[in-house]
SETOR-212824 format. One line per 3 residues: number of its first residue (from 1); their letters; for each residue x, y, z of C-alpha. Coordinates in pm, 1 decimal, always signed. Each point is the difference from the previous one (the first is absolute). Example, Ala and Ser with C-alpha at 12.3 -4.5 7.8 and 13.67 -1.06 7.14 Angstrom:
SETOR-212824
1	AS	+1230.0/-450.0/+780.0; +137.0/+344.0/-66.0
***
This chain:
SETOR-212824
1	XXX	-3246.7/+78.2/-637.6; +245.0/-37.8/+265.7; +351.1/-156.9/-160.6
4	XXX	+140.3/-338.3/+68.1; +372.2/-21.5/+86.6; +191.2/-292.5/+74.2
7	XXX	+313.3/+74.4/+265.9; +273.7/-238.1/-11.2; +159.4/-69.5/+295.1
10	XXX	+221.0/-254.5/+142.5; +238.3/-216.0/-299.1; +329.0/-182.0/+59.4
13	XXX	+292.4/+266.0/+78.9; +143.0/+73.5/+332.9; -220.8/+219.4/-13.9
16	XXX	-291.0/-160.1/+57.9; -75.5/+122.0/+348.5; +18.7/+339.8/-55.1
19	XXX	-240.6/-31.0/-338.1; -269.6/-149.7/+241.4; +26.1/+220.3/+242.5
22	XXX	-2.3/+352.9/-199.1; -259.5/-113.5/-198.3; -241.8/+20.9/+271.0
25	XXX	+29.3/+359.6/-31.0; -66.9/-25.3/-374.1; -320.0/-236.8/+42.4
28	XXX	-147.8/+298.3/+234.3; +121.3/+277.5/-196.5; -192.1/-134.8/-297.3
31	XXX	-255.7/-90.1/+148.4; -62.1/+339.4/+172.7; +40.4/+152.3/-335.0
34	XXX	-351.8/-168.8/-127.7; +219.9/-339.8/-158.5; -93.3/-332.9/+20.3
37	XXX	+310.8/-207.2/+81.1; +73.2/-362.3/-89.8; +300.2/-70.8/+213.6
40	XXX	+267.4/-279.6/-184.5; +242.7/-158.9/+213.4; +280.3/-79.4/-275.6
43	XXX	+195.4/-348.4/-71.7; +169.0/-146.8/-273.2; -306.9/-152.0/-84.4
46	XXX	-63.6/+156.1/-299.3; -321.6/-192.5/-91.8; -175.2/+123.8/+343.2
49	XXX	+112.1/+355.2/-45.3; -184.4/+22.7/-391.3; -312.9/-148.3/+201.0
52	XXX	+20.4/+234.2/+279.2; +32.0/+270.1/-280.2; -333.0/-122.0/-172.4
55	XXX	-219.1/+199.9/-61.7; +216.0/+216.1/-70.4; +42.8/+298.0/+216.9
58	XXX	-13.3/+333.0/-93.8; +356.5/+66.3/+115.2; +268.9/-142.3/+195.3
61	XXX	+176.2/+115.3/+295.5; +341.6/-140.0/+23.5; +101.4/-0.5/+363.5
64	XXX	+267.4/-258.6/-88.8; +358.4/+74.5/+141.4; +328.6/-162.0/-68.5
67	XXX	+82.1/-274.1/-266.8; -319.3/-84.3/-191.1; -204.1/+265.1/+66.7
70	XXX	+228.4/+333.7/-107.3; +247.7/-133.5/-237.7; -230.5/-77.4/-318.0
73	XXX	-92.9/-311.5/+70.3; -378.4/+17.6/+119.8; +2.3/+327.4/-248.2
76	XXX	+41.4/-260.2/-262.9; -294.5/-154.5/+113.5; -248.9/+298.9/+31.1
79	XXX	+141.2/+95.0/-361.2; -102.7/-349.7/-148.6; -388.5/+2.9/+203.2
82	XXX	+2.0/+385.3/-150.5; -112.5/+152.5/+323.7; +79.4/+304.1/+121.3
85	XXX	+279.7/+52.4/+278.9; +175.1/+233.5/+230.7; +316.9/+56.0/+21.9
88	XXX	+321.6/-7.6/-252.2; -52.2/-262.5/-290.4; +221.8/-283.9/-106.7
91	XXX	+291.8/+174.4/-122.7; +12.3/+277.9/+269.4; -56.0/-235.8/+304.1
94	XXX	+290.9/-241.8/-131.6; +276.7/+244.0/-25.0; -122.2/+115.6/+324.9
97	XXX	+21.7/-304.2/+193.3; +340.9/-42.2/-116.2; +215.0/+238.8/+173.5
100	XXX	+334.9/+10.6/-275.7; -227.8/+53.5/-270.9; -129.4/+264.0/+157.2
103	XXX	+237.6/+173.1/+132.8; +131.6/-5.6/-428.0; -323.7/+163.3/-70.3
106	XXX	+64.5/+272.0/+229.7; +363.4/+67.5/-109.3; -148.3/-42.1/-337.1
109	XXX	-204.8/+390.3/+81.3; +275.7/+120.8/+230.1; -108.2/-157.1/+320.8
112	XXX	+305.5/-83.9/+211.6; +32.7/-334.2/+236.6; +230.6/-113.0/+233.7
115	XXX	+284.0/-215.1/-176.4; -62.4/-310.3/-26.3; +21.1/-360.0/-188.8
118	XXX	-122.8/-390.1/+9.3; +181.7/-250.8/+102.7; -34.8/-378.9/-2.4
121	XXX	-110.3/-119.0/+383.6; +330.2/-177.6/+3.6; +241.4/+289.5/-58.7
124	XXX	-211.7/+202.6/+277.6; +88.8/-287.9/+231.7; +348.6/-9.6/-126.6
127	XXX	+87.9/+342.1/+187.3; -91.8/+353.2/+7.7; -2.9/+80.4/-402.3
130	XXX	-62.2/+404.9/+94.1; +166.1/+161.0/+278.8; -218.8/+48.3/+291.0
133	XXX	-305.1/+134.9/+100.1; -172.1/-165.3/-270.7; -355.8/-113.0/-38.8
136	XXX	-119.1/-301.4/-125.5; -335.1/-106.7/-197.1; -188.3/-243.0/-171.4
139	XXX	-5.5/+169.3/-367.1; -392.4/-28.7/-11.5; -209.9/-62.1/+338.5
142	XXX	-162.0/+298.5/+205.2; -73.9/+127.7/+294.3; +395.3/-45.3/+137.8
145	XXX	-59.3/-359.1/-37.1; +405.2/-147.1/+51.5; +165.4/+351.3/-20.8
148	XXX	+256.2/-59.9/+278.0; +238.1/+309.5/+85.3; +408.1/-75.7/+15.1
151	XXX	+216.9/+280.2/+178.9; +340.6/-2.2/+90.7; +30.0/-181.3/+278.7
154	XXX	-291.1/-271.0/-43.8; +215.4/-341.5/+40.7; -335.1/-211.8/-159.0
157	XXX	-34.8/-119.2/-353.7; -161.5/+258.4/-246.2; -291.1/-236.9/-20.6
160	XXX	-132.6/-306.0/+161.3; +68.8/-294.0/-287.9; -273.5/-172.0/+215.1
163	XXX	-282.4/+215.8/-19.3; +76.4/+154.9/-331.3; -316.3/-106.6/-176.9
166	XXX	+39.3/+276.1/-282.4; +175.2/-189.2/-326.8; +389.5/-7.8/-47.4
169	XXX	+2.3/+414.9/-102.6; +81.8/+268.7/+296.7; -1.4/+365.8/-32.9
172	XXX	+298.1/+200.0/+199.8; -38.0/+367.4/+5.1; +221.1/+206.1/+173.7
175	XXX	-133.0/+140.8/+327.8; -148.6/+349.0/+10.3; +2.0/+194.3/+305.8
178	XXX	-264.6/+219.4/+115.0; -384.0/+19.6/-28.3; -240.7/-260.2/-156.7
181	XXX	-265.1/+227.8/-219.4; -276.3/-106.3/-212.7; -222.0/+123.1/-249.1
184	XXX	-363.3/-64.8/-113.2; -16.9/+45.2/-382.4; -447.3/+23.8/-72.4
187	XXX	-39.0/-31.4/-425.6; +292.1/+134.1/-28.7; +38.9/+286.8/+245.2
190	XXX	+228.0/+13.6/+310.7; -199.0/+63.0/+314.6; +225.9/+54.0/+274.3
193	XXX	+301.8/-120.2/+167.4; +23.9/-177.8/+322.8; +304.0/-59.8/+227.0
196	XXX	-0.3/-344.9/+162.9; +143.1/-47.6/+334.2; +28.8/-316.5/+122.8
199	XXX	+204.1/-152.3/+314.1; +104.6/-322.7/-159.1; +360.1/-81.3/-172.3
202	XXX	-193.5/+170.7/-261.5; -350.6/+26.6/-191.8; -15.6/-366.8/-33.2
205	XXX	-336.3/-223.3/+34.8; -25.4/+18.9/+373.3; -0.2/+391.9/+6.8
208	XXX	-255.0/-11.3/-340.9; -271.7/-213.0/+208.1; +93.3/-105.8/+399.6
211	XXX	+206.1/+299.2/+124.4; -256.4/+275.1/+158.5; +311.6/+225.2/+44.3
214	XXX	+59.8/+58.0/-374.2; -93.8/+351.4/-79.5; -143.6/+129.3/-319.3
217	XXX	+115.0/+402.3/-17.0; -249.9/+171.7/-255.2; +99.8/+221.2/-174.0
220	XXX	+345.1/-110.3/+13.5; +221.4/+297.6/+132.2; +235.7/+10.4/-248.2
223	XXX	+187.2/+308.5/-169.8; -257.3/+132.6/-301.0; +233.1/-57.9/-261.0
226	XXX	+28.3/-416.9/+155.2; -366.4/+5.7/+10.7; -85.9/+84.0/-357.3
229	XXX	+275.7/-225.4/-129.9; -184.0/-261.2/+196.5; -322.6/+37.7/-182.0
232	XXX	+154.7/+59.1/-311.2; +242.2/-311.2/-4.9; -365.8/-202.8/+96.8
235	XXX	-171.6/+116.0/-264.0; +276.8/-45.3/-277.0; +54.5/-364.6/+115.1
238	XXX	-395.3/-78.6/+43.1; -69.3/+132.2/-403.5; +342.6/-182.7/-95.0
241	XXX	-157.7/-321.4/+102.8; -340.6/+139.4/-123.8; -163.1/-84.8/+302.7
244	XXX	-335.0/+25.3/+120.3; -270.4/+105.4/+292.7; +199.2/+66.1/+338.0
247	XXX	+377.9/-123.1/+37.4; +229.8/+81.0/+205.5; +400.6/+78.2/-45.3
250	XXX	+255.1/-62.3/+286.6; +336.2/+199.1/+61.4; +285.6/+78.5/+234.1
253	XXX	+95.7/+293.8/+34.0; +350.5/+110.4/+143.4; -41.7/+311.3/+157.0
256	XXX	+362.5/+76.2/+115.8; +21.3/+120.1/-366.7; -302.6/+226.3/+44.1
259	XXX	-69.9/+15.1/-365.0; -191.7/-195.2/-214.2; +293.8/-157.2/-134.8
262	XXX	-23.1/-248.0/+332.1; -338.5/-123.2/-133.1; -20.0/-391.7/-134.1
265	XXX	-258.2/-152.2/-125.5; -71.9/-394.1/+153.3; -283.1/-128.1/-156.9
268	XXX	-392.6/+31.8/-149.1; -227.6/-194.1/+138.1; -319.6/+19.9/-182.8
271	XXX	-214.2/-181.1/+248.7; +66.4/+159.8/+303.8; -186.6/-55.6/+315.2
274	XXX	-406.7/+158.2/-2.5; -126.3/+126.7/+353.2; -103.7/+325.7/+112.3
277	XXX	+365.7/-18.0/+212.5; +222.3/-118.4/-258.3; +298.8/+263.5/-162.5
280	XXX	-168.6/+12.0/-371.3; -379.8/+20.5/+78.3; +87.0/+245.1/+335.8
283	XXX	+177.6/+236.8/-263.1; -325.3/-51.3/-244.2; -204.8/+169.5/+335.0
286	XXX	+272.5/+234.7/+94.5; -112.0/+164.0/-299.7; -352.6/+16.9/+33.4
289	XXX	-125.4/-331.6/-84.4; -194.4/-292.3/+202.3; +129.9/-396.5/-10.0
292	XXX	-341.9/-80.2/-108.0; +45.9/+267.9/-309.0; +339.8/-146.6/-68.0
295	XXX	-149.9/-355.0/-7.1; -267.0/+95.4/-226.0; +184.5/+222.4/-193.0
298	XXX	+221.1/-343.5/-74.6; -291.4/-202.6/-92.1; -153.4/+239.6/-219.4
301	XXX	+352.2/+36.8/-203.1; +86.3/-354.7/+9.8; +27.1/-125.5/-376.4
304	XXX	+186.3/-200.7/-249.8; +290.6/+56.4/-61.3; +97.1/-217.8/-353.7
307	XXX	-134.2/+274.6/-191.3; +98.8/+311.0/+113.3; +340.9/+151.2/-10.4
310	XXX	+253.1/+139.7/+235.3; -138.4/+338.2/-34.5; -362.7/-64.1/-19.2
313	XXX	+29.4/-241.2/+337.9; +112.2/+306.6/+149.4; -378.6/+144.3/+68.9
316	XXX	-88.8/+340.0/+104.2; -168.0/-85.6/+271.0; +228.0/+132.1/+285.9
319	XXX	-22.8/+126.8/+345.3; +180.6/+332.6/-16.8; +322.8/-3.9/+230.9
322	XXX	+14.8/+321.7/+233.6; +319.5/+188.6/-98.0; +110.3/+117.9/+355.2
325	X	+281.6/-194.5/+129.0
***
């Protein structure tokens, strides 16, 4: 008997768009791997979501990005109903979402990230409160969502007070310079990492979704001993959070040091982006898998999480990484 899997799509973040839109490749992944797929476009409506959910489905697949949908929120939800999800649970998702807690997590298992610190919106306004090139973020959206770069000579304001929809909290993190990596982290195991070239200010949300020209570089050609930190510094920060499924850990890494000592870790996201084309599931192939065995594999994992702990979440269930850098 074929299973039934509800995929949520859509909800309320900035994200919306790009939840919509990459869950199209979800919908026909499952379905080509024998599913039948009740698609939920996701509101606030909380009373329409429990009766899109009824019957109950055999599992869900959360294709929710952003605020809502991958920061413990709708994982609440799924908990309560007691059915079966992919993905990070409650706890995981919201210290992924937010980026400082994170990034104490890491430090917490020796993970290093760029210096950094929150300020109030008003003393960010005030003047530059880290010397230039900076970076500045919203301490928990996705996707680049408001990340605005400062350098030296930029004579605007380090954010736009008029289109800063993101609370009264900003994140400034000192600047790294280099290459953008990212890795795929599978149940728990590293699968590769990929260098991201993109021709933008930097890696922001036009080069993640409009800009053809970005370039994804995989496997990342890195010195060994950078690549292997990499996976390692993934991993670590993934089972610190005691995450689950497929996330996927973002870095700079400064290679005028040429040592692994210029790697810095930038955040988790553990809902990153699901087609055949995008950096986690490509690095899932790379080593011998299929989108539509990823997508099942997902389904068929997908559980509650209230139960369990940090080291059962973490199944055995992996894709093997290959080893060769």
């Amino acid at each position: 008997m074929r299973k039934n899997i509800a995929l949520l799509v859509g909800g309320w973040s900035a994200e919306r768009d790009v939840s919509l839109n990459k869950g199209k490749a979800v919908e026909k992944a499952l379905r080509d791997g024998g599913y039948q797929v009740k698609v939920i476009d996701v509101t606030k409506d909380l009373a329409k979501l429990v009766a899109d959910l009824t019957p109950r489905p055999d599992a869900v697949f959360n294709n929710l990005h952003g605020r809502g949908g991958e920061d413990g929120i709708i994982q609440g939800v799924l908990e309560m109903l007691e059915i079966p999800y992919t993905h990070s649970g409650v706890l995981a998702s919201a210290i992924g979402m937010n980026k400082p807690a994170a990034k104490r997590m890491a430090a917490s298992v020796g993970v290093p990230s760029a210096e950094g610190q929150v300020y109030t919106k008003k003393q960010v306004l005030a003047g530059h409160v880290m010397s230039p090139p900076y970076v500045v973020k919203p301490p928990c959206e996705g996707s680049s969502v408001g990340v605005r770069l400062i350098l030296d000579k930029d004579n605007h304001e380090p954010l736009d007070a008029d289109t800063w929809t993101f609370g009264e909290e900003v994140l400034v993190e000192r600047y790294i310079p280099g290459k953008e990596l990212t890795v795929a982290v599978l149940d728990g195991q590293a699968q590769a990492v990929t260098e991201i070239i993109s021709h933008t200010r930097f890696f922001d949300y036009e080069a993640k979704y409009q800009d053809t020209r970005t370039e994804l570089v995989l496997p990342a050609k890195l010195p060994p001993d950078v690549y292997q930190t990499a996976l390692d510094y993934a991993q670590r920060v993934y089972n610190a959070l005691g995450c689950s499924g497929l996330a996927r850990c973002d870095f700079r890494y400064d290679d005028s040091q040429n040592s692994p000592k210029g790697l810095y870790f930038l955040e988790i996201n553990t809902q990153p982006g699901l087609t055949a084309e995008s950096i986690g599931p490509s690095q899932v192939v790379y080593n011998g898998s299929t989108f539509i065995k990823l997508c099942s594999h997902l389904v068929e994992t997908a559980t509650c999480h209230g139960s369990l702990t940090a080291q059962d979440d973490l199944s055995s269930h992996g894709v093997q990484r290959k080893r060769n850098v």
